[in-house]
N, CA, C and O atoms as a DFTB+ gen file, in Angstrom:
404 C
 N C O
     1  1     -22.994      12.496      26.950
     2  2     -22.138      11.382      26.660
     3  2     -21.470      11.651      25.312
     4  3     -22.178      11.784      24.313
     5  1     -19.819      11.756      25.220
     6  2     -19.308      11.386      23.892
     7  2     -19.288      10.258      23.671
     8  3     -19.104       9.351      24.484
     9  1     -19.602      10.127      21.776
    10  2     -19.374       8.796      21.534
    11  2     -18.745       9.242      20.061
    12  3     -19.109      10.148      19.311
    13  1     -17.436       8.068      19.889
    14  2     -16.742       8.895      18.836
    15  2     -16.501       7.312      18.101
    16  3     -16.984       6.368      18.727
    17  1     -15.865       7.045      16.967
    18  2     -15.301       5.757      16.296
    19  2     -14.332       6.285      15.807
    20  3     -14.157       7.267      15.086
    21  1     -13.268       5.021      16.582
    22  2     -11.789       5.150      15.993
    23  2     -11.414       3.157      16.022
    24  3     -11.694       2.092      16.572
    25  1     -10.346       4.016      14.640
    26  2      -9.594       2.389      14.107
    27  2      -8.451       2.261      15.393
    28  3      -7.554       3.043      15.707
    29  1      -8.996       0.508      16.209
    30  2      -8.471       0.302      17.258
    31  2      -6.926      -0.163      17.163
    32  3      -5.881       0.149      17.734
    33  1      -7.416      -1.305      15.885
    34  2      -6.275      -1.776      15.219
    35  2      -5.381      -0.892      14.390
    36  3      -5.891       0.173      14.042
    37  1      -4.438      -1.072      14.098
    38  2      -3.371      -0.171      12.775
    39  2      -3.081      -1.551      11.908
    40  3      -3.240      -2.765      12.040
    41  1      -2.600      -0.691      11.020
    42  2      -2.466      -1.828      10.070
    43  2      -1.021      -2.171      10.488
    44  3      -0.456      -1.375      11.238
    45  1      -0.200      -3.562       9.971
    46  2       1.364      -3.581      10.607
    47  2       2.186      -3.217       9.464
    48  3       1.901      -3.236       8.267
    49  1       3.425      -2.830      10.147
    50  2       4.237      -3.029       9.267
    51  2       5.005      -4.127       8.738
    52  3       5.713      -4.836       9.453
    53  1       4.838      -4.317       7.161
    54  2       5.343      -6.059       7.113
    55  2       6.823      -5.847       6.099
    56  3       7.175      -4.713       5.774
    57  1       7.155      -6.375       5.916
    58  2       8.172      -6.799       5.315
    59  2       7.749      -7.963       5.045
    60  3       7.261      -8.833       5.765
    61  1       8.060      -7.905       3.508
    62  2       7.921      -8.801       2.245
    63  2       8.598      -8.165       0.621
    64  3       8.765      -7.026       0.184
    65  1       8.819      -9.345       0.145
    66  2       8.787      -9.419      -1.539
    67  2       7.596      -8.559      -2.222
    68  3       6.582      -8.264      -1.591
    69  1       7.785      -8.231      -3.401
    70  2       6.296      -7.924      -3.916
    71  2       6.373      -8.879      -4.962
    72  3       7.217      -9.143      -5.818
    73  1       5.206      -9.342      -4.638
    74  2       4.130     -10.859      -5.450
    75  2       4.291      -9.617      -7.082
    76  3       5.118      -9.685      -7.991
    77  1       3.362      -8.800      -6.923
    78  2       3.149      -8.357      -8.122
    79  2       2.304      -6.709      -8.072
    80  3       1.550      -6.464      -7.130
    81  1       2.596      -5.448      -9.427
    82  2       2.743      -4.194      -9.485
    83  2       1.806      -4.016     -10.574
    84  3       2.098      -4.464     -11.683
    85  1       0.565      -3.331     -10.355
    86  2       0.168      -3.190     -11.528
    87  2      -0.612      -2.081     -11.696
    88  3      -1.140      -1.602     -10.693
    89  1      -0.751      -1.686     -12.533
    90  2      -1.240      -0.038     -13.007
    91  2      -1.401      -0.334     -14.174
    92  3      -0.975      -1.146     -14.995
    93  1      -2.422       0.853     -14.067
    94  2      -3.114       0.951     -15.742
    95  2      -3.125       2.352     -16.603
    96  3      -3.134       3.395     -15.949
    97  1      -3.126       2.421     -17.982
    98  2      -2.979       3.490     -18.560
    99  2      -4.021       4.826     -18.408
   100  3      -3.831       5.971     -18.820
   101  1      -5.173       4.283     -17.683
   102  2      -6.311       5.003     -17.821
   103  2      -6.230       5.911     -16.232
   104  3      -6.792       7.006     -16.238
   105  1      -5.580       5.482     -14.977
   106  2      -5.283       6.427     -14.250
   107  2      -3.959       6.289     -13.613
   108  3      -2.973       5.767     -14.133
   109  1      -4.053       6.927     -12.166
   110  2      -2.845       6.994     -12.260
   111  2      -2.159       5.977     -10.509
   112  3      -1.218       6.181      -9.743
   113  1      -3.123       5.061     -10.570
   114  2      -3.256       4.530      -9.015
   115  2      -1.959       3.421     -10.093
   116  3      -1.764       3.106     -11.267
   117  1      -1.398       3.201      -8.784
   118  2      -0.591       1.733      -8.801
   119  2      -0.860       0.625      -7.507
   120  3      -0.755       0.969      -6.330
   121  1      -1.176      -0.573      -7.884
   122  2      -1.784      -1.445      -6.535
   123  2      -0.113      -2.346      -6.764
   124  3       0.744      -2.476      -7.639
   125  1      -0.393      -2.819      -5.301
   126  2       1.100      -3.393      -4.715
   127  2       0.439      -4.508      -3.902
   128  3      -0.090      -4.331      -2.805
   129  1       0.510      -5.500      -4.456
   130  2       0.067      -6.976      -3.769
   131  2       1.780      -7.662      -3.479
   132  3       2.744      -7.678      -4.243
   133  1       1.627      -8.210      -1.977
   134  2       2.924      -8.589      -1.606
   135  2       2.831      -9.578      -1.664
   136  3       1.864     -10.106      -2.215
   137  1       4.238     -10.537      -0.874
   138  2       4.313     -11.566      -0.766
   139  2       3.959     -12.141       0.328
   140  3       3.681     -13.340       0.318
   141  1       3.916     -11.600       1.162
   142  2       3.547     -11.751       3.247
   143  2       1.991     -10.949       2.519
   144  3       1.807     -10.172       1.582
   145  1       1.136     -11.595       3.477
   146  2      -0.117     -10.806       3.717
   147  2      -0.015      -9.560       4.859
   148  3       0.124      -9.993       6.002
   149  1      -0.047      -8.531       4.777
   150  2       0.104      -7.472       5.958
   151  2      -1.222      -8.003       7.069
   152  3      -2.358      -8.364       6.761
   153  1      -0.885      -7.943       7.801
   154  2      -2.354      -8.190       9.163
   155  2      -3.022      -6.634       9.863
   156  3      -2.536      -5.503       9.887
   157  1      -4.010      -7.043      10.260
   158  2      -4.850      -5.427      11.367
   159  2      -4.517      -4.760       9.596
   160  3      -3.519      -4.080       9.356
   161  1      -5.332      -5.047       8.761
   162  2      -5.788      -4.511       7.494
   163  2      -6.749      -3.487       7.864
   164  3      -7.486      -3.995       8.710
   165  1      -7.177      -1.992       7.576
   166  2      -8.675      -1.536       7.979
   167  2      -9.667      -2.298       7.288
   168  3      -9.395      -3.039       6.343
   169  1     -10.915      -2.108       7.791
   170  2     -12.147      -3.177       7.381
   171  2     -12.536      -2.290       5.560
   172  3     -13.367      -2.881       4.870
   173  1     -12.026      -1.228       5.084
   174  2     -12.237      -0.775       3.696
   175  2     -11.482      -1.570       3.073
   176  3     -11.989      -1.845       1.986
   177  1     -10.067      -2.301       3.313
   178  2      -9.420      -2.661       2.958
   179  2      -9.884      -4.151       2.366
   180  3      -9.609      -5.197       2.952
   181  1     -10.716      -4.080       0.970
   182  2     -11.534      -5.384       0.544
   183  2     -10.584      -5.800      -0.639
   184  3     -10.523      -6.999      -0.909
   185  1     -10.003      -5.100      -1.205
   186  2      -9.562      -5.006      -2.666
   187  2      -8.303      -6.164      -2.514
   188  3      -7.649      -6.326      -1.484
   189  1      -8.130      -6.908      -3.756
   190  2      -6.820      -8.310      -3.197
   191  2      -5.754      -8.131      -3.226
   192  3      -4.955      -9.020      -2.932
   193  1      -5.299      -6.629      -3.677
   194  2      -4.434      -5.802      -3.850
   195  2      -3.803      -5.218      -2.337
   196  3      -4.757      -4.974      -1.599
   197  1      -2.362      -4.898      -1.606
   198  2      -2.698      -5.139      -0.281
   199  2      -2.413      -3.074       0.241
   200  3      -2.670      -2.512       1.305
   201  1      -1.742      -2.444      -1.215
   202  2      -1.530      -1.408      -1.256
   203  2      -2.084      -0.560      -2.528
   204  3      -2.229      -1.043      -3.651
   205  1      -2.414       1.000      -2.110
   206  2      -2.810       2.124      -3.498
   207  2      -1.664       3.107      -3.236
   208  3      -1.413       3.407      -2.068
   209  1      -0.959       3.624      -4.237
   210  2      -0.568       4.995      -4.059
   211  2      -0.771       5.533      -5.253
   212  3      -0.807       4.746      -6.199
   213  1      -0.920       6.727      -5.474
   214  2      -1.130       7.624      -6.839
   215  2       0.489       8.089      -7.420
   216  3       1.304       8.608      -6.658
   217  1       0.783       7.808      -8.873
   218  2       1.688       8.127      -9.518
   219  2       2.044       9.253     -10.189
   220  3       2.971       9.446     -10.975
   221  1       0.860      10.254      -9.623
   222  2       0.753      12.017      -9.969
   223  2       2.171      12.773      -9.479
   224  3       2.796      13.501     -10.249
   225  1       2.590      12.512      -8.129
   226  2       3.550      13.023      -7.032
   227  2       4.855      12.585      -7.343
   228  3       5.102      11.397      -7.553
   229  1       5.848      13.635      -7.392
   230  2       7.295      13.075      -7.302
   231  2       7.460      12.037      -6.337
   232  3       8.116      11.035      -6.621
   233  1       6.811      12.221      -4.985
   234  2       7.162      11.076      -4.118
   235  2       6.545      10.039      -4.817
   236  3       7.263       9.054      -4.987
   237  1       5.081       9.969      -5.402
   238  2       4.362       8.947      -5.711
   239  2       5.790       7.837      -7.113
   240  3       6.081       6.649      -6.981
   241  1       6.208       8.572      -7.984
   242  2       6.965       8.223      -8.902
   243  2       8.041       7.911      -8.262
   244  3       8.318       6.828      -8.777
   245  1       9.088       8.188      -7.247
   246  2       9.683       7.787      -6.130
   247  2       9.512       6.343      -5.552
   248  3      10.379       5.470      -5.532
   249  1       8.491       6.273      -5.180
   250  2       8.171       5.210      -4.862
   251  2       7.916       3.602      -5.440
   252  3       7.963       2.445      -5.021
   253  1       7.551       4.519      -6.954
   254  2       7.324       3.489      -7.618
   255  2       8.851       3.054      -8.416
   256  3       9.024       1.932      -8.890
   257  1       9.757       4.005      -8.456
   258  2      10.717       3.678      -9.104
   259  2      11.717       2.568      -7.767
   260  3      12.518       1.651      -7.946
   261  1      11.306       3.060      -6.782
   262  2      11.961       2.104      -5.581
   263  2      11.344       0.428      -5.347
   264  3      11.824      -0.594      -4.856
   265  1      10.141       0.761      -5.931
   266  2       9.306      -0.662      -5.719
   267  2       9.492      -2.038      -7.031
   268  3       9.279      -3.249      -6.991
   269  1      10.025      -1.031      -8.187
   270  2      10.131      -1.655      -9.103
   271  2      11.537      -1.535      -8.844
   272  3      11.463      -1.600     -10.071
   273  1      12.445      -1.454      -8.595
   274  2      13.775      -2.091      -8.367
   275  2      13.737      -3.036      -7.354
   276  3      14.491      -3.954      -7.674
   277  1      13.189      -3.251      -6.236
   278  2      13.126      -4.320      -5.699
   279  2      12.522      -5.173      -6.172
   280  3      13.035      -6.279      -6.000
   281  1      11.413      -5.154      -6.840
   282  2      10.963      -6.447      -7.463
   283  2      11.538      -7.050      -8.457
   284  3      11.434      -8.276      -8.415
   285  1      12.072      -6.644      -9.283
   286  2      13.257      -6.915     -10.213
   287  2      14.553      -7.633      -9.669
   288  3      15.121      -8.508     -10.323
   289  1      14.977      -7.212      -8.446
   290  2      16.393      -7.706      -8.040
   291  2      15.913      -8.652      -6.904
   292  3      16.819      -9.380      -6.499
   293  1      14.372      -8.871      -6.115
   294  2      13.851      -9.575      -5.477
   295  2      14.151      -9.382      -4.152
   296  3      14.148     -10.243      -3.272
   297  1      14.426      -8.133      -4.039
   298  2      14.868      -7.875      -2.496
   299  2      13.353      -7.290      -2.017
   300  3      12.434      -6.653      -2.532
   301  1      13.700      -7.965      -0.574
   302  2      12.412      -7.679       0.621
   303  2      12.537      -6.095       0.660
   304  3      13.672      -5.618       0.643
   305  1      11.168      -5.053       0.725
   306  2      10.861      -3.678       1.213
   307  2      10.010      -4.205       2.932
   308  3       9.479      -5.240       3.332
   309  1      10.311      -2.679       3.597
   310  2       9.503      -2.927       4.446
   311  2       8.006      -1.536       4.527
   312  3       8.058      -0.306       4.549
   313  1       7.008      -2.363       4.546
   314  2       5.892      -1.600       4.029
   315  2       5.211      -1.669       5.094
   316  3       5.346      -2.534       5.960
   317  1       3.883      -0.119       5.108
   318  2       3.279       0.600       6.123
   319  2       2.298       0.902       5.507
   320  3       2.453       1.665       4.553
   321  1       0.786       0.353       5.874
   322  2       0.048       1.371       5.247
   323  2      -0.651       2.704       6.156
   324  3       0.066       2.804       7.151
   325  1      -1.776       3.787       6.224
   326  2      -1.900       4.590       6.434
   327  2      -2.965       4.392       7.476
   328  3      -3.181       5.148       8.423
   329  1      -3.665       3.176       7.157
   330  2      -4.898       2.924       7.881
   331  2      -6.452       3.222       7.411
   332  3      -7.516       2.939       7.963
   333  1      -6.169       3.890       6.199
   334  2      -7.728       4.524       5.769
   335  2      -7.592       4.012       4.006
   336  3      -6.451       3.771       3.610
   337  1      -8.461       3.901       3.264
   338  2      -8.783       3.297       1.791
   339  2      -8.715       4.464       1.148
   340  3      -9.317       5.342       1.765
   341  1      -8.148       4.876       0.010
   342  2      -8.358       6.088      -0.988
   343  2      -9.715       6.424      -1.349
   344  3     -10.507       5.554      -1.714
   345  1     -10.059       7.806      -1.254
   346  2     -11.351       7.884      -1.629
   347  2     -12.011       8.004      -3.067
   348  3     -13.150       8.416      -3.286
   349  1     -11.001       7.528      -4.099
   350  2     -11.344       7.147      -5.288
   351  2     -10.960       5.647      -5.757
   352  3     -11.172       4.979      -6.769
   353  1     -10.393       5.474      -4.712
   354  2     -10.032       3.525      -4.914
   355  2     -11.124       3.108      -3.463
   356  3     -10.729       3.918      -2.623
   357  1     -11.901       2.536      -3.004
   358  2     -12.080       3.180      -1.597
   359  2     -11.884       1.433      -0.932
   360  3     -11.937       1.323       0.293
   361  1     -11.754       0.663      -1.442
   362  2     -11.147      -0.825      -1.547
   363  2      -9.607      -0.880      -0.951
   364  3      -9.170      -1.984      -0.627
   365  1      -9.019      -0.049      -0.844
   366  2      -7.859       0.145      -1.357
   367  2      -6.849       0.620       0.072
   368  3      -7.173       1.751       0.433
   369  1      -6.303       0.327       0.494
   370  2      -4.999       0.760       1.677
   371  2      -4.167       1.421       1.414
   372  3      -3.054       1.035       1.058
   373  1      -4.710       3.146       1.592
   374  2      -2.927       4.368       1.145
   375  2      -1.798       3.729       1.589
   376  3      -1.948       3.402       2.767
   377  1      -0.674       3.396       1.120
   378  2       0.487       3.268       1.171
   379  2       0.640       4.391       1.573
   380  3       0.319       5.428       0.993
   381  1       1.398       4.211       3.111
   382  2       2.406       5.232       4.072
   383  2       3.601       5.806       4.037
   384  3       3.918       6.985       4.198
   385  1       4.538       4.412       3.704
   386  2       5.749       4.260       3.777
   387  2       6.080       3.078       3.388
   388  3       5.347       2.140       3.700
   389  1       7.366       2.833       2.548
   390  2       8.230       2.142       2.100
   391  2       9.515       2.127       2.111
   392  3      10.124       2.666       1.187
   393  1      10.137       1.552       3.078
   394  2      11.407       1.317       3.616
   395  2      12.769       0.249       2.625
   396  3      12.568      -0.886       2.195
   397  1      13.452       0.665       2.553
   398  2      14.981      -0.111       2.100
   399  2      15.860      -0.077       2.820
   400  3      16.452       0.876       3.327
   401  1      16.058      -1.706       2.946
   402  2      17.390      -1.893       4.380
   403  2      18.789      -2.765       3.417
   404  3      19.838      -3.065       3.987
């Protein structure tokens, strides 16, 4: 008999505002709490924060320079997370994708 565990749910993609962006000097994670709650969260996903991405990566700095212009001018992104928690945030939902329409 195989017996295997897989995430049944995905997390959705939501579109929302971002509530609020915050990062700290000591590493290099940025958390992204929205304005819509995203739903089908994975069950690691404890942290009140609803996204992690790391600010090491050109994309990572990319992203953040895209996230902080929308929150500033208050325009809706449409956001994706990955389905799995960072394994140094482990609370935490990798940010997938971040969309501008």
């Amino acid at each position: 008999m195989l017996l295997f565990s897989a995430n049944a749910m995905a997390s959705d993609v939501t579109t929302s505002k971002i509530k609020e962006l915050l990062t700290y000097n000591s590493n290099d994670f940025v958390f992204v709490s929205l304005e819509k709650i995203p739903g089908n969260k994975p069950t690691c996903a404890t942290n009140p924060y609803d996204y992690i991405f790391h600010l090491k990566s050109d994309q990572g700095k990319a992203i953040y320079s895209k996230l902080l212009a929308a929150y500033v001018s208050g325009k809706s992104l449409t956001f994706k997370g990955t389905d799995e928690c960072d394994p140094l945030q482990a609370n935490a939902e990798v940010l997938h994708y971040v969309s501008a329409k």
